[in-house]
N, C-alpha and C positions, 0 to 999 in steps of 0.2 A: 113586830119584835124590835126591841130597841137592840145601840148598839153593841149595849155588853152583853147583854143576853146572845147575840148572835156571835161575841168573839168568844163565850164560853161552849156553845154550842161547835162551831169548828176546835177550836180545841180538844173536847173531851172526844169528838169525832177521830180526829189526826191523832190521840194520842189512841184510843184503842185499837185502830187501824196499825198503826207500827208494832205496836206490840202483837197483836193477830201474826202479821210477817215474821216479828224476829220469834214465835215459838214453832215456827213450819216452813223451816226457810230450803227444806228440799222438796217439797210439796209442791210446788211449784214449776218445778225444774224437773226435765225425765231425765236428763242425764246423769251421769256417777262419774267421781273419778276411778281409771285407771291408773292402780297402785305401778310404781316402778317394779320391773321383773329385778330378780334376783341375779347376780353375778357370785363366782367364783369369792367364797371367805366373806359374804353378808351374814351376818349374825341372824339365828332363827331364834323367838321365845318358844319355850315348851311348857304353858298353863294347864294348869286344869280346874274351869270355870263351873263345874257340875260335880258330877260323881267322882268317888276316889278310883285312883288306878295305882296296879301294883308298879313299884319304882322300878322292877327290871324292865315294864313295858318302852317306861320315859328312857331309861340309861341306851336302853338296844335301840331307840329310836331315835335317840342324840347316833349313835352309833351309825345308825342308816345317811342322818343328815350329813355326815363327815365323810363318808365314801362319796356323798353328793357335789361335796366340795365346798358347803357350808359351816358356819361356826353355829353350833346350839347351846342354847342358852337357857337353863332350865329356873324356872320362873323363884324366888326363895320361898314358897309356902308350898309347893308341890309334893306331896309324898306325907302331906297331914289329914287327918280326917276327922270328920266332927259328926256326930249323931248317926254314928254306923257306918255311913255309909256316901258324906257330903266329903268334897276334896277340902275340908277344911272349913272354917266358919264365915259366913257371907262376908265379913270384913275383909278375912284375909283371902279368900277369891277374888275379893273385889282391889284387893291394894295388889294381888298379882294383874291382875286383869289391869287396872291404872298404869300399873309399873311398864306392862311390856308395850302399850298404845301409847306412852307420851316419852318413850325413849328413844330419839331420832336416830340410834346407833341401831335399833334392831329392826329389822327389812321387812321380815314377816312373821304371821304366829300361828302355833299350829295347835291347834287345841288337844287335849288326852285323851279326852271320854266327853259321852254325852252322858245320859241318863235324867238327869232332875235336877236344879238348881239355877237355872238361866235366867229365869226369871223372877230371883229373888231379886236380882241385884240392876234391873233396868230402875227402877224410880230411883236408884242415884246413880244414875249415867247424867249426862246432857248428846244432844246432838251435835253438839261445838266441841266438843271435846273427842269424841269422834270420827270425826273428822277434819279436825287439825293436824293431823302427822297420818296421812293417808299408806295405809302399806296394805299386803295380803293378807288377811283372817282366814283361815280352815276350819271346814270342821261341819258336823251333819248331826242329825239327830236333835237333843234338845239344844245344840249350839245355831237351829235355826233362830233362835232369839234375835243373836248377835246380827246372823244375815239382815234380816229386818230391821234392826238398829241400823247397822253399818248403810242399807240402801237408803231410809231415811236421812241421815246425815251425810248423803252423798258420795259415798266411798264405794265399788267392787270389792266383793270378798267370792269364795272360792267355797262351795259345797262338796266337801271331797274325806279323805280316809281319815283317819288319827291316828295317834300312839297305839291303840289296840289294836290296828290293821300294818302298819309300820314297821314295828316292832318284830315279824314275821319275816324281815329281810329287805322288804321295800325294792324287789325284783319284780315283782307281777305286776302287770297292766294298771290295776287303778292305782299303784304306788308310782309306777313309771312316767305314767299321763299327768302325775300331779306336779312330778319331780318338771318334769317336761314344761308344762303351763305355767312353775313358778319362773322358768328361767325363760321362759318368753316364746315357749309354740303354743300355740293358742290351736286345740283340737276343735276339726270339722266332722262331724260324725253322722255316719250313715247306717239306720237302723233295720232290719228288713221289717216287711210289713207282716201286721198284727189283724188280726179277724175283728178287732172291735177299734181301729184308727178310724178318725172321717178325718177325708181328702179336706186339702186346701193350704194355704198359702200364708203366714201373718208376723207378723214382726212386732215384737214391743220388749219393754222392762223386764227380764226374767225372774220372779220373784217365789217367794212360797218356802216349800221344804215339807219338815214334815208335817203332818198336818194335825196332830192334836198337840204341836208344840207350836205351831203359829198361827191357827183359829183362837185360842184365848185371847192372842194378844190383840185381837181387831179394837181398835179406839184407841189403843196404848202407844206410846213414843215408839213400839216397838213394829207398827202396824204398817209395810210396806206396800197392803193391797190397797189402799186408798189411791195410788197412780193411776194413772189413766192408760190406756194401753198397755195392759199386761199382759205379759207371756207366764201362765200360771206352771210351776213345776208342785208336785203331790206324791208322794212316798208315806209307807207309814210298816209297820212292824205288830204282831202280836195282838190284834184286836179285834174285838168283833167285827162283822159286818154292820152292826145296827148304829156302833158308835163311829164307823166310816159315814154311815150317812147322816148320822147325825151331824156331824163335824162340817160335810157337804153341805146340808142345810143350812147352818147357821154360816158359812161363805155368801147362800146363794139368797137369804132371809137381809144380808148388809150388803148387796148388789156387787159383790165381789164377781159372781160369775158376769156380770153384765156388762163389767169392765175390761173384762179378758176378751185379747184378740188370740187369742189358743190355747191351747196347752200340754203340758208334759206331763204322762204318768209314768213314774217310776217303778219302782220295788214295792208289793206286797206281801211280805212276809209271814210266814207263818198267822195265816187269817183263818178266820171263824168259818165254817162251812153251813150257817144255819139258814140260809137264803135260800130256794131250792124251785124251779121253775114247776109246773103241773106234772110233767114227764119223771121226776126226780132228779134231773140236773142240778148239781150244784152250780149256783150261780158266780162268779169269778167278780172280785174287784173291778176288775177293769169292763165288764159285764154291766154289774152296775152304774159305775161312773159313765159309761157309754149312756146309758138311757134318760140320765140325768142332763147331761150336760149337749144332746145331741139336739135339744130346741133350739140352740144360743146360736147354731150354725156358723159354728170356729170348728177349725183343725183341731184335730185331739190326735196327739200321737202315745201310741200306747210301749207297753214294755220299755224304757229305756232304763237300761243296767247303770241305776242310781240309787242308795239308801242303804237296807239294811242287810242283802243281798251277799253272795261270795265276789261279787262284782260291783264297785262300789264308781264311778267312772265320776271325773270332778268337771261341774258344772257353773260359769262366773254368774253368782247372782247381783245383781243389778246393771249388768247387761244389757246393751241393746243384742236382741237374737231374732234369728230368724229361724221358721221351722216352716219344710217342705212337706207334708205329709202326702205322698202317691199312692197307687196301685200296684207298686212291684217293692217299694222304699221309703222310708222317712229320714229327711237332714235336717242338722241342727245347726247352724253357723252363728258365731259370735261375731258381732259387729262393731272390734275393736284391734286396736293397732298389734301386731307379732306376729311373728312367723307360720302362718297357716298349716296343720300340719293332722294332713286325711287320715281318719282312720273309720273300716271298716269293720263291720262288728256282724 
């Protein structure tokens, strides 16, 4: 090989090689930032990146953050709706969405509603943008998008209640605990133990959510299970059994399960009963995922009061965590800086 053929050859080498890095530049790295907790008169955004919600929801839940001792800040397209049933048209979710993450004056954001929409508007995100003005994200259900975005781009966000849970006074526990974590207690929780946990010990990334809002996104900018040691969390709402494992499959078909050093099952709501052992049992979510997931020989801790539940308990995804799963108990600890602070459940 002569010599220009060879300085062409490192070059076109060296230049796809950077560009490889600069389009996966959390990919690399397990860690996240921790957003600053909130103090006393931090400005909160109140978006809504998905489905519409009714505006008493957003005003009584500005209303909650104010007894908090927060300033909220209600997003300007909030209270619009496009095609029935969208908080408004992907543009202007998305210029709310822009507005509340690149304005250094507001601390955290708390999303309205999940429902459908989250993923219209990832292919015009970037991950640099993202994660340039690092603060708290909320929010559960289809706002699992964002978690996934947010972990990729290096930032902790917060799987936890909304406006529609909020709104109700924000006195009950998963309103309390959220209120609690954004100002810096960082809950340690002990779960009692469940007929389908397996024992064991493991620590990684806490990533996941719901799961047919973040099995689609696997390959996409949006796609957090690509890390290596994760701590999978699984919640889901309203659905068959068949399309639970279907969902499970296609996790365990892109070696996501292979990758998990445990995991968390949450909330199964209102599920399909068509699964049924010889005896006529009906077979239970957490049933199934037990038998699936019990080859990998990881902890599975089961029932944790997380999703779409009367109990909705906020969980930091991108998280370094640890989880204990026993014989008499299962803990969850968050392996990040605040005020530790036990609670038993």
């Amino acid at each position: 090989m002569n010599l220009k053929n060879l300085f062409s050859l490192l070059f076109v080498t060296f230049f796809l090689g950077v560009n490889a890095f600069a389009h996966t530049p959390s990919d690399t790295a397990q860690g996240c930032v921790l957003p600053a907790y909130l103090k006393p008169g931090d400005k909160v955004a109140l978006i809504s990146p998905s489905y519409f919600t009714p505006m008493e929801n957003v005003t009584k839940t500005a209303e909650v953050l104010r007894k908090w001792g927060l300033e909220p800040i209600i997003g300007p397209n909030v209270g619009k709706i496009a095609d029935g049933q969208y908080a408004g048209t992907e543009a202007e979710r998305l210029a709310d969405l822009r507005w509340a993450l690149q304005n250094p004056g507001i601390k955290a954001i708390i999303c309205n509603r999940g429902g459908y929409g989250s993923i219209q508007l990832i292919d015009d995100l970037t991950l640099a943008e993202l994660g340039e003005c690092p603060k708290w994200f909320v929010g559960y259900s289809d706002i699992t998008t964002f978690h996934g975005l947010l972990t990729r781009a290096g930032v902790m966000s917060i799987h936890g209640t909304m406006s529609s849970s909020l709104a109700a006074g924000g006195t009950d526990l998963t309103s309390t605990l959220l209120r609690d974590l954004l100002m810096g207690k960082v809950p340690s929780y002990t779960v009692p133990a469940h007929p389908q946990n397996i024992p064991g010990v493991a620590t990684g990334i806490l990533v996941g959510g719901n799961i047919c809002t973040f099995a689609p996104n696997l390959g996409t900018i949006a796609d957090a299970t690509a890390k290596q040691d994760i701590i999978l969390f699984i919640e889901e709402v309203s659905e068959s059994m068949h399309n639970l494992d279907r969902q499970v499959r296609i996790l365990q078909m892109n070696g996501v399960l292979e990758r998990c050093k445990g995991v968390i099952l949450g909330d199964f709501t209102d599920f399909g009963k068509e699964f049924k052992d010889p005896d006529g049992t009906v077979i239970s979510a957490e049933t199934m995922l037990h038998r699936i997931l019990e080859p990998y020989n990881i902890p599975v801790l089961c029932g944790f009061p997380a999703g779409h539940g009367k109990v909705n308990l906020p969980l930091i995804m991108g998280a370094p965590v640890t989880i204990e799963v026993g014989p008499k108990n299962a803990v969850i600890n968050f392996n990040v800086k605040g005020k530790q602070q036990k609670i038993n459940l």
